[in-house]
Every structure is written in structure tokens, then in C-alpha cells.
N, C-alpha and C positions, 0 to 999 in steps of 0.2 A: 326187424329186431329193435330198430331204436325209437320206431313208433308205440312198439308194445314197452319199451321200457318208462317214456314216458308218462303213457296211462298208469302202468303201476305206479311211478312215483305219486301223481295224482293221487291216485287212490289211496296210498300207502299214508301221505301226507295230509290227504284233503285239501291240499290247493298246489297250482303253479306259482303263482307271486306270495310271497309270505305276507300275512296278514297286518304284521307290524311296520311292511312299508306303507307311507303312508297314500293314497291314491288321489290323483288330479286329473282334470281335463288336458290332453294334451300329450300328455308324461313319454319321454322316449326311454326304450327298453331295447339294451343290445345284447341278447343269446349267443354268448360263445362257443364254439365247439354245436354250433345247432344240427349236423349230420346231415339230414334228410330233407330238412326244411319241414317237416314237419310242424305245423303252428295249430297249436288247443285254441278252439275257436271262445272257451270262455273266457280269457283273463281280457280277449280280445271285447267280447261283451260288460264285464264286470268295470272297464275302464273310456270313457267316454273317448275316441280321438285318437286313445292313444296310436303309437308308432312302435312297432314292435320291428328291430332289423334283427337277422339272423346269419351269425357269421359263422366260417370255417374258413379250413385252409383249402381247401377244395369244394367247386360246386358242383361237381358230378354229379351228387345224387339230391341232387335240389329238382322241385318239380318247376314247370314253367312256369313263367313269371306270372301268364296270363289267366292262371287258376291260385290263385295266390290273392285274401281279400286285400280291397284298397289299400290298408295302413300296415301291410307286409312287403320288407323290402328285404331280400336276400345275397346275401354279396361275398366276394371272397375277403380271409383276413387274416392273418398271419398275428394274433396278440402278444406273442413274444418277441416279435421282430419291432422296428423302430416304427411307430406310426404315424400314418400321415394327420396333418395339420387339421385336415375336417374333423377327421373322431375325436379329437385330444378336449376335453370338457364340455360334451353332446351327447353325454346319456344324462337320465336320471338313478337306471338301473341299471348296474351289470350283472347278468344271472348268468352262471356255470356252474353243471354239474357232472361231478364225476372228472377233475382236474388233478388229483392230488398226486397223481402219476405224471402227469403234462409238467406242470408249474415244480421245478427242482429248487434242492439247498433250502425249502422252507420260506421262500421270500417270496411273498407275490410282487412285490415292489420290483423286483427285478421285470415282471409282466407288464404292458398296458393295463392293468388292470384300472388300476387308480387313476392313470391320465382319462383314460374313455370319459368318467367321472364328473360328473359339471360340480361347483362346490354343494354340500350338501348332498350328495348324491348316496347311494346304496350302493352295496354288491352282495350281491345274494347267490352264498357257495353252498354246493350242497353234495355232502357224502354218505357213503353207507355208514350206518354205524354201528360197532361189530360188539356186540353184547355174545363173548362168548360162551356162558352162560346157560344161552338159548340152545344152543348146538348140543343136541344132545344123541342124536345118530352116530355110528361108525362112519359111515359114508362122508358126512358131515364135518364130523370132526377131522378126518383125512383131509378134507377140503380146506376147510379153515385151519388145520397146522400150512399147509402147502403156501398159500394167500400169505400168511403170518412170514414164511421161509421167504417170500418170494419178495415182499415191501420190506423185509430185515435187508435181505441183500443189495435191493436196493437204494438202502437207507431210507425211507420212505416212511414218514410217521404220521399216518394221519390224523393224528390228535390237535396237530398243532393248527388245524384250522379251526379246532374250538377255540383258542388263543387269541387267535385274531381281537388287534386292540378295535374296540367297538368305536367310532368315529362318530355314529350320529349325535 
């Protein structure tokens, strides 16, 4: 499932790395929440060097290291907890998607997010975005009042990562 979700994001998007970061030889990339380990073998193409690491809380379902290319390093990571000294300004990028339920109160500042972070760095979040509008089935619309029911009670807004004050 979370192979097939990545494709569609792909697809849906037309890229994994957002086009406005900007790319260099080298550039390390840390995947939060990466599930499966799963790694698209283009951004790995598209970027000379790069260093693509993939974290979760659990590496169960990570494939062996040994079928994994070169500049793929997959590890365990806990981003909300207190982070150790190597991650703390050792990305270029932080990509995570589908967070807005993980990261509470609206603060990613409360997360590692920003420490991972080298100065100058990215984080590249990424959520659905609910143009309800579109939804024009019963089926549909059941779905998305329930969704709606479900982030109200959770207080859960996810608008507010359009908001995000832009840093670069």
C-alpha cells in the first residue's frame, strides 16, 4: 500500500522533490515516516551523489540493506523525541508526507523537524488537499463529512501547513 501510494503521489504531482528546491551534488535528504523503505529510483537519478536516508519509528518492514542502492541508508527514528547530536543540522531536506495527524497543537517546532535542518535547508510537507467541491458522489460525500467529523474532533486543521512561515 504505501508503495502504491507513493507512485500516485508521483503521478498526481509529477515529482518526488519539489522543483523549487533547489539541487546540488552531494545534497542529503532525510524521508520521514518512509514505511517500507521504499526509495523512487528517479530523484535518486535526477540528483548527482545525493544521499537519500529513510527514517521511521520502526524498521520492520524496510527491505535489506543489501538490495538498497549505494546512497540509500535506512535507519530507525523517532522525530518527535529528543534527537541525537549526528541528525541535528545534517539534512539539506526534510521530506514528509501525510504528517498532519503525527505532528499535534499545530507546531512542528515542537518536532525535530527544524533541528534535522542544516542552515538554509528545506522541508518539504506534503498533504492532501481537500477541495470539497470535487466530491460530488453520495458515497463520497459520506466519506469526506466522516474525514471532516474525524480531524474536527481531533482538532486537526490541516490548513495550517499552508501557513508555514516560508524560511528560505
Amino acid at each position: 500500500r504505501l508503495n502504491d501510494q507513493q507512485l500516485l503521489w508521483r503521478l498526481q504531482t509529477g515529482h518526488i522533490l519539489s522543483p523549487l528546491i533547489p539541487r546540488r551534488p552531494g545534497m542529503r535528504i532525510a524521508d520521514l515516516g518512509t514505511g517500507t523503505g521504499h526509495v523512487d529510483p528517479l530523484p535518486l537519478r535526477a540528483i548527482p551523489d545525493a544521499e537519500i536516508c529513510g527514517y521511521d519509528i520502526s524498521d520492520l518492514s524496510y527491505p535489506p540493506s543489501a538490495t538498497l542502492p549505494r546512497n540509500v541508508k535506512l535507519g530507525k527514528l523517532d522525530a518527535l523525541s529528543d534527537l541525537p547530536e549526528e541528525y541535528r543540522g545534517a539534512f539539506d531536506v526534510v521530506h514528509l508526507r501525510l504528517w498532519i495527524c503525527v505532528i499535534r497543537d499545530n507546531c512542528p517546532d515542537k518536532s525535530g523537524l527544524i533541528e534535522l535542518l542544516e542552515p538554509g535547508g528545506y522541508i518539504q510537507w506534503e498533504e492532501i488537499g481537500r477541495d470539497t467541491s470535487l466530491v460530488t458522489s453520495s458515497p463520497m460525500q459520506r466519506l469526506e463529512n466522516l474525514y471532516g467529523r474525524q480531524l474536527e474532533s481531533e482538532r486537526i486543521d490541516p490548513r495550517y501547513v499552508l501557513s508555514l512561515q516560508d524560511s528560505s
